[in-house]
C-alpha atoms as one frame of an Amber mdcrd trajectory, in Angstrom:
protein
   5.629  10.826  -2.510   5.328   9.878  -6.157   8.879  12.196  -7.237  10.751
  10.623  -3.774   9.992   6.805  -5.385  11.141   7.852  -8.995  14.213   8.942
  -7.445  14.591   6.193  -5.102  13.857   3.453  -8.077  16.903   4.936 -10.064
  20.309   2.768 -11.688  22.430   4.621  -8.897  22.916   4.029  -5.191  20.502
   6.690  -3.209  21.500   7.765   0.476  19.095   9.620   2.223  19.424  11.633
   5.375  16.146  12.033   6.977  17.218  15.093   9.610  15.196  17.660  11.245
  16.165  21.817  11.439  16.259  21.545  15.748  17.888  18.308  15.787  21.397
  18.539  17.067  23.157  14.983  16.114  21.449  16.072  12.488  23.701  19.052
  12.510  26.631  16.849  12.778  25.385  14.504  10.255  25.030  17.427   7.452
  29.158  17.803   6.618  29.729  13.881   6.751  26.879  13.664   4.110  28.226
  16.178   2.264  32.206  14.437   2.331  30.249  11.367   1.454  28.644  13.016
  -1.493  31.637  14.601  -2.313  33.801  11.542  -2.351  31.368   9.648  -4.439
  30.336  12.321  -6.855  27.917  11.548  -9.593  27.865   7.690  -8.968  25.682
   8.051  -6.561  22.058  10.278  -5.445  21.876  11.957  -2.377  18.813  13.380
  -0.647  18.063  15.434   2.573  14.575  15.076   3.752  13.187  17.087   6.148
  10.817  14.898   8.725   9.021  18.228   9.701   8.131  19.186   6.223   7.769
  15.776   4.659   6.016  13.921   7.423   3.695  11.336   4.666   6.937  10.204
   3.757   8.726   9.660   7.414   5.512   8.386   8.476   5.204   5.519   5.807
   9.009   4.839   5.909   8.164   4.815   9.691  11.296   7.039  10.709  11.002
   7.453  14.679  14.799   9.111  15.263  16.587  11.764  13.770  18.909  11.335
  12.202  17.762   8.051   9.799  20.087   7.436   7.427  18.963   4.865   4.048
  20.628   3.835   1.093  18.130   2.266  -1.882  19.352   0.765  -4.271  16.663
   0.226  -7.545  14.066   1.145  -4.877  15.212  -1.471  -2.234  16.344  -0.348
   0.950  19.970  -1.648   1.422  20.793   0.216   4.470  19.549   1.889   6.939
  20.589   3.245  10.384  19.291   5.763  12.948  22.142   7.898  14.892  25.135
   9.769  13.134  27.042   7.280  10.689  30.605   7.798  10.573  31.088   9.088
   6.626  33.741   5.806   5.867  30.780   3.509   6.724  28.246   5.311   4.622
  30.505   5.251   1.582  31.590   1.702   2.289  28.148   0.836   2.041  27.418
   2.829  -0.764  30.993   1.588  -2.814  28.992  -2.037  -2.198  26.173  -1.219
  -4.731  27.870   1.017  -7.268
């Protein structure tokens, strides 16, 4: 937990996609993450977390759907949404605290 909040506390915008490996919307999150981290390059962080294998941290952020998607911004939660985020949105929101 201690390494997810010194990455989370960082200068630049986090996104994190909180997905599971037999979760089926998850699967179609994956590529827009990946255009979102793409498009934004190194001005922002992006994480995948795994519910399954990280469940202290889903369970304290109290993630109850797969997908979750959060952006933190100097370890503040800025956004966050549970369902598959259409990749403009999540970069809109990101573009807001670069």
């Amino acid at each position: 937990m201690s390494k997810f909040n010194d990455l989370i506390t960082g200068e630049k915008p986090v996104l994190v996609d909180f997905y599971a490996q037999w979760c089926a919307p998850c699967k179609a999150t994956a590529p827009i993450v990946k255009q979102v981290a793409e498009r934004l390059g190194e001005k922002v962080v992006v994480l995948k977390v795994d519910v399954d294998k990280n469940q202290a941290i889903a369970q304290q952020l109290n993630i109850q759907g797969v997908p979750t998607l959060v952006i933190y911004k100097k370890g503040s939660i800025v956004f966050r949404r549970a369902g598959v985020t259409p990749a403009h949105e999540l970069i809109a929101e990101l573009e807001k605290h670069l």
